[in-house]
C-alpha positions as CSV (number, residue, x, y, z in Angstrom):
1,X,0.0,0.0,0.0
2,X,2.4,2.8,-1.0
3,X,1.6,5.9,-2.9
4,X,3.7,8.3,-4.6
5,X,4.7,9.8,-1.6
6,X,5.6,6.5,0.4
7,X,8.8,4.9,0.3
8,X,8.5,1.1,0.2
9,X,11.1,0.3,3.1
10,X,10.6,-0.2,6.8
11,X,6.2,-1.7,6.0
12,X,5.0,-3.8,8.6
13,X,3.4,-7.2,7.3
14,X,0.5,-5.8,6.7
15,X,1.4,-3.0,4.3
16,X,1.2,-0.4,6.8
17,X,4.9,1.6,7.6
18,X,5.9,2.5,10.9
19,X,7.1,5.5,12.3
20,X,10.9,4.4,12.6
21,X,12.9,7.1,13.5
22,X,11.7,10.0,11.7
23,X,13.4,13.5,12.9
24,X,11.3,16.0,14.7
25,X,10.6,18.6,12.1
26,X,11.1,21.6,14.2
27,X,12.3,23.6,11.4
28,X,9.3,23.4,9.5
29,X,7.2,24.8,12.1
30,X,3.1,24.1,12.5
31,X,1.7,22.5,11.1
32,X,4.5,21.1,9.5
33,X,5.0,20.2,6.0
34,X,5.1,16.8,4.6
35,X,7.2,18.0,1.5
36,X,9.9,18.5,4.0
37,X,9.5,14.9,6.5
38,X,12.0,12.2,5.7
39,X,9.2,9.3,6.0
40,X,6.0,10.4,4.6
41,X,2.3,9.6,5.3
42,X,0.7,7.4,3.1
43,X,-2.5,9.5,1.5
44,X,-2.9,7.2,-2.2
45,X,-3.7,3.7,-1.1
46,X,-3.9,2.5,-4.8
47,X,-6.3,-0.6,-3.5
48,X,-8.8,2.2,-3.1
49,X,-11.7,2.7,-5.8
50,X,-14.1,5.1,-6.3
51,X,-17.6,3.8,-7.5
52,X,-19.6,7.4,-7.7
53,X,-20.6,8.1,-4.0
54,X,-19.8,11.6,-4.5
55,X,-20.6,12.2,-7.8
56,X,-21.4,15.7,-9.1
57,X,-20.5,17.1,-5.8
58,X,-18.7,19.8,-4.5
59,X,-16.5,19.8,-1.3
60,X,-14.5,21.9,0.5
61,X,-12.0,20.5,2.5
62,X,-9.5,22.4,5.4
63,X,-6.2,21.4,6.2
64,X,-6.1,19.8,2.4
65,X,-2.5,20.3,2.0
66,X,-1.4,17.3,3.3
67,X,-2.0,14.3,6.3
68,X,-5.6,13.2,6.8
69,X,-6.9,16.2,4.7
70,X,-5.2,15.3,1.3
71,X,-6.4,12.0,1.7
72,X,-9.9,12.8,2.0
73,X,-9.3,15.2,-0.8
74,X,-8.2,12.4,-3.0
75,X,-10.4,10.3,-1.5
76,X,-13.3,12.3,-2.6
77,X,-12.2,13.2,-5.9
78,X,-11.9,9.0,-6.6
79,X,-15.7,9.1,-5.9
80,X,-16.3,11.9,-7.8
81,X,-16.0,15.3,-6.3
82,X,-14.9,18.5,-6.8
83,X,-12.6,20.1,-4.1
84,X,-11.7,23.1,-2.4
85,X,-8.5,22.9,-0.4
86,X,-7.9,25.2,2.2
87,X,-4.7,25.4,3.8
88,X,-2.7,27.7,6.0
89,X,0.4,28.5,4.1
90,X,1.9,25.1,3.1
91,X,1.9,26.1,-1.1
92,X,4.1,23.1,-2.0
93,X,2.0,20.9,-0.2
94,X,-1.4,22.5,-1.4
95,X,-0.2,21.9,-4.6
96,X,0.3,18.6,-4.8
97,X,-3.0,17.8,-3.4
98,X,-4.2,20.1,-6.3
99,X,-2.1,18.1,-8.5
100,X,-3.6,14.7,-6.9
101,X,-7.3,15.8,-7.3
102,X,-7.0,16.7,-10.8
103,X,-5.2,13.3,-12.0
104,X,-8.5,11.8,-11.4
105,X,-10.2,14.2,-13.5
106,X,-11.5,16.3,-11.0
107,X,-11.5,20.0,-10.7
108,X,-9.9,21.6,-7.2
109,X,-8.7,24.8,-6.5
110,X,-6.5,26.1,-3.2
111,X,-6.8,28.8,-1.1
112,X,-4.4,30.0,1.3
113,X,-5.1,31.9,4.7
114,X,-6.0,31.5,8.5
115,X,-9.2,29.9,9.3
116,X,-9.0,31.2,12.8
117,X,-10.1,34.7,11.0
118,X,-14.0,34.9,9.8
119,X,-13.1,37.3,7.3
120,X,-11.2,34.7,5.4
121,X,-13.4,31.8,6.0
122,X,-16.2,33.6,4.4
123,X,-14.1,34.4,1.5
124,X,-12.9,30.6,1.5
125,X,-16.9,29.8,0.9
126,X,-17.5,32.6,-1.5
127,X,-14.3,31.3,-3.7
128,X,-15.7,27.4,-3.8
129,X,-19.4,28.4,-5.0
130,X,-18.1,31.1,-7.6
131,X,-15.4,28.4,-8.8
132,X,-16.5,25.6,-8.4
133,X,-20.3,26.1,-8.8
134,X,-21.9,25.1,-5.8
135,X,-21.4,23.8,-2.5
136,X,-22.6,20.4,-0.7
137,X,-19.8,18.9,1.9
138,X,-17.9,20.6,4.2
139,X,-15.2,19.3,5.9
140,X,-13.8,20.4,9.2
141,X,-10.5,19.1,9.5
142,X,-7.5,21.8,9.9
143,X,-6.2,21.7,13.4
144,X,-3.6,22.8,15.8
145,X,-1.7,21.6,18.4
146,X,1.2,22.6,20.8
147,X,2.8,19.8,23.4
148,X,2.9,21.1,26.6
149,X,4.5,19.6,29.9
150,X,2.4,21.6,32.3
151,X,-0.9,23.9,31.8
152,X,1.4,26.6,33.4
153,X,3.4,26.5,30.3
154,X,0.3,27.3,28.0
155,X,0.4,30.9,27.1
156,X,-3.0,33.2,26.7
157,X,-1.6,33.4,23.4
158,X,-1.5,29.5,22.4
159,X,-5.0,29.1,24.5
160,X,-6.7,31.2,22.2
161,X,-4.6,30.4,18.7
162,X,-5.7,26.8,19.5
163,X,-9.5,27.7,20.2
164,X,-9.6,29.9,17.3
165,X,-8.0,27.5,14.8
166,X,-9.7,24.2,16.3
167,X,-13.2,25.2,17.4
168,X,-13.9,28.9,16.5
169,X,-13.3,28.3,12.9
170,X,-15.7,25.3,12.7
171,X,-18.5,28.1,13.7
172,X,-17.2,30.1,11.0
173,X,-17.1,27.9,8.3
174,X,-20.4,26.4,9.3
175,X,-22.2,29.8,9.3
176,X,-20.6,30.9,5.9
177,X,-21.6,27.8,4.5
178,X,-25.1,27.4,5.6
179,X,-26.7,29.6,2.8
180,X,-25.5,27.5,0.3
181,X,-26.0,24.1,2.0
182,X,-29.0,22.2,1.1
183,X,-31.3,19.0,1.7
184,X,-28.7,15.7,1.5
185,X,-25.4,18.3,2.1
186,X,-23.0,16.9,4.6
187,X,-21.0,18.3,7.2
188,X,-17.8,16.0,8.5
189,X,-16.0,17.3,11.5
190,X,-12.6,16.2,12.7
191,X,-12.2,15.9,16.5
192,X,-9.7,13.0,18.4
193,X,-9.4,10.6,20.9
194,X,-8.1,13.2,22.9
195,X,-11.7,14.3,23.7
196,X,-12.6,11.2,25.3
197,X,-9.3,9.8,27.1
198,X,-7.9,13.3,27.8
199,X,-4.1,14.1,27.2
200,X,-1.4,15.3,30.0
201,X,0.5,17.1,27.5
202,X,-2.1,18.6,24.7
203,X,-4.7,20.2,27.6
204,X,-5.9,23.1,25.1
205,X,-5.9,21.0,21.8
206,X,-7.6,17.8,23.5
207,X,-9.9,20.5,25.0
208,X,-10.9,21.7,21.6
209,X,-11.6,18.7,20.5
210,X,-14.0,17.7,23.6
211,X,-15.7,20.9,22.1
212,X,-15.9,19.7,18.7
213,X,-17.8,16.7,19.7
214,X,-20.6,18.3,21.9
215,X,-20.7,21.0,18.8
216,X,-21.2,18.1,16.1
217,X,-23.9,16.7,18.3
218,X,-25.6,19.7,19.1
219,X,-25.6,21.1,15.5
220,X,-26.8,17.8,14.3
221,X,-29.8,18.7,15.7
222,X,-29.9,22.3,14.9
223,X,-30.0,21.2,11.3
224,X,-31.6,17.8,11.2
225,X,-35.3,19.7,10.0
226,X,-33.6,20.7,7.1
227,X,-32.0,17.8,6.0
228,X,-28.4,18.3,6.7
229,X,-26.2,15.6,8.2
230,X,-23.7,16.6,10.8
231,X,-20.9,13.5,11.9
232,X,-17.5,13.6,13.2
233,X,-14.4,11.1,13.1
234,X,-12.5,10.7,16.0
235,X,-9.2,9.0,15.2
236,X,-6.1,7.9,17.2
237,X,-2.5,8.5,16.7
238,X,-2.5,8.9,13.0
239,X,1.2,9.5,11.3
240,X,1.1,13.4,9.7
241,X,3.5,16.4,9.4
242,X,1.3,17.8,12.6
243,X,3.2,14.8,14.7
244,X,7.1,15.6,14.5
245,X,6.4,19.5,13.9
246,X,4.7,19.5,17.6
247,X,6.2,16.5,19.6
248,X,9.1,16.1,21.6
249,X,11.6,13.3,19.9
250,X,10.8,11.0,22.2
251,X,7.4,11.0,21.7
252,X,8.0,10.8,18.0
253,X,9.8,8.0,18.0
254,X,7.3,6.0,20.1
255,X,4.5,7.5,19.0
256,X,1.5,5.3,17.9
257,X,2.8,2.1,19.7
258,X,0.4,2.3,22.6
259,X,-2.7,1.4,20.8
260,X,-3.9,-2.0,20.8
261,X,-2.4,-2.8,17.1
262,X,0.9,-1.6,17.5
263,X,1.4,0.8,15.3
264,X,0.2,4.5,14.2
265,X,-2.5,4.9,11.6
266,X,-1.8,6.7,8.1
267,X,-4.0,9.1,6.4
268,X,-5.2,6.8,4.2
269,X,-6.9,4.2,6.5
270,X,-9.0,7.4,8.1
271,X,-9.7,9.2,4.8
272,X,-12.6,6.0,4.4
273,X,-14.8,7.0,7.1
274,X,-15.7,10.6,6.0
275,X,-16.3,9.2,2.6
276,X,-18.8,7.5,4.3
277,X,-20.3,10.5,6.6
278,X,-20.6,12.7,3.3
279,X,-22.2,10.5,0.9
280,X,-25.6,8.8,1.0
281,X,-24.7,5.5,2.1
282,X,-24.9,7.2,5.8
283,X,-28.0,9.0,5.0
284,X,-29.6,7.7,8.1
285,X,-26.4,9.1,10.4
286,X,-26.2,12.6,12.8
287,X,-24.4,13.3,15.4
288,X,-22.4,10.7,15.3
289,X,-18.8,10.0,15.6
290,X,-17.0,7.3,14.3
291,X,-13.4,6.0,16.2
292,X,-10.8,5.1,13.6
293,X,-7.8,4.9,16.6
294,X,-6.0,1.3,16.0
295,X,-8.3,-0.7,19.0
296,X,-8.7,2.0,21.6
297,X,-11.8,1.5,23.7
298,X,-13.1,4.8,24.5
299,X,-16.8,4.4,25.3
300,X,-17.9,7.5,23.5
């Protein structure tokens, strides 16, 4: 199971490659860039086939550049969908996810900015429908994260940057999109396993994502009269640039080895599920979230 983007040595039996000893990417900064890590996720499982569940419709996807959003961009474009990737300010990234869309004879187009600013995520909407024509998925999956020993050691300043990017700008985008939503449009949210096992070291992000389940939920149910399906997926330790541009190098290098199968997740293996939230094969799902975390039992 190797894509473009995925060397072929160190794969576990089962096609999956671990972690090894990949260097943190400190350099890169957050979120990270996966043009720049030395062992790559795997977004292009080639055993995956569209067959039309997304056909004639239009998505818009944050956090696209790479990780779990180019995935589900790809994802989605093998089923038939046109994409909008947002991204912060990864260009080489976004581009290849571009690039990735339109090999399967999709159209995409990127747009660069900070979803933590309202401004820009109504602009972000505005772009998709005038390019792309129309609106009917969103996708909630950009995130941020900072490792933290101690909650004294988490600035006012990375409080709110976290909130605003993980949270505030799933209102925004929501609220923006709303108008152009209609009967059978989905909305996929991306929370963690954070929000229901807690972590010692990510108290603000895990925090965010508690919020992002009780907002799916709740909005779910705000929208359920008119036809619009609100999910989430929660996954587990899932190998992206986000991991080595935000962890410690210890943590890196063990990272994903705790769960019940051994081994982190890649993009690829969560991209599935919010296939399956957006198109009609869960018509009868909201507010819902589904665990794609390698075994972890979290009762949620």
């Amino acid at each position: 199971m190797s894509g473009a983007d995925s060397p072929a040595a160190g794969q576990q039996p089962d096609g999956k490659e671990e972690v090894g000893r990949q260097q943190p990417q400190a350099e890169a900064g957050r979120p990270g860039r996966e043009s720049q890590m030395g062992r790559r996720p795997q977004s292009d499982d080639p055993d995956y086939r569209g067959s039309g569940k997304l056909e004639g419709k239009v998505a818009l996807v944050t956090g696209a550049d790479s990780g779990i959003g180019r995935a589900i961009a790809l994802f989605f474009a093998r089923e038939g969908a046109d994409v909008a990737i947002a991204y912060l300010d990864e260009h080489e990234d976004a581009a290849r996810s571009r690039r990735l869309v339109e090999a399967e004879g999709q159209r995409a187009i990127t747009a660069a900015g900070d979803i933590g600013d309202e401004a820009f995520c109504q602009e972000l909407v505005r772009r998709t429908v005038d390019e792309l024509g129309k609106l009917d998925i969103l996708v909630n999956n950009a995130a941020e994260q900072q490792s933290r020993p101690d909650i004294s050691e988490i600035s006012a300043e990375q409080l709110e940057r976290t909130f605003r990017t993980n949270i505030f700008a799933q209102f925004y985008l929501v609220k923006a999109c709303l108008p152009h939503l209609k009967e059978g449009s989905a909305i996929v949210n991306n929370t963690s396993v954070t929000a229901y096992k807690g972590s010692p070291q990510l108290l603000d992000y895990s925090s965010t994502k508690g919020a992002i389940v009780t907002f799916t939920r709740s909005l779910s149910q705000s929208l359920a009269e008119r036809g619009i399906r609100v999910n989430a997926v929660a996954p587990g330790p899932i190998w992206t640039p986000l991991i080595p541009a935000t962890m410690p190098p210890e943590k890196v290098e063990d990272f994903g080895k705790n769960v019940p199968l051994g081994r982190p997740g890649q993009p690829e293996e969560v991209a599935p599920a919010f296939v399956f939230l957006a198109s009609d094969d869960a018509s009868y799902i909201t507010g819902q979230v589904i665990h794609v975390n390698g075994g972890e039992i979290v009762n949620g």
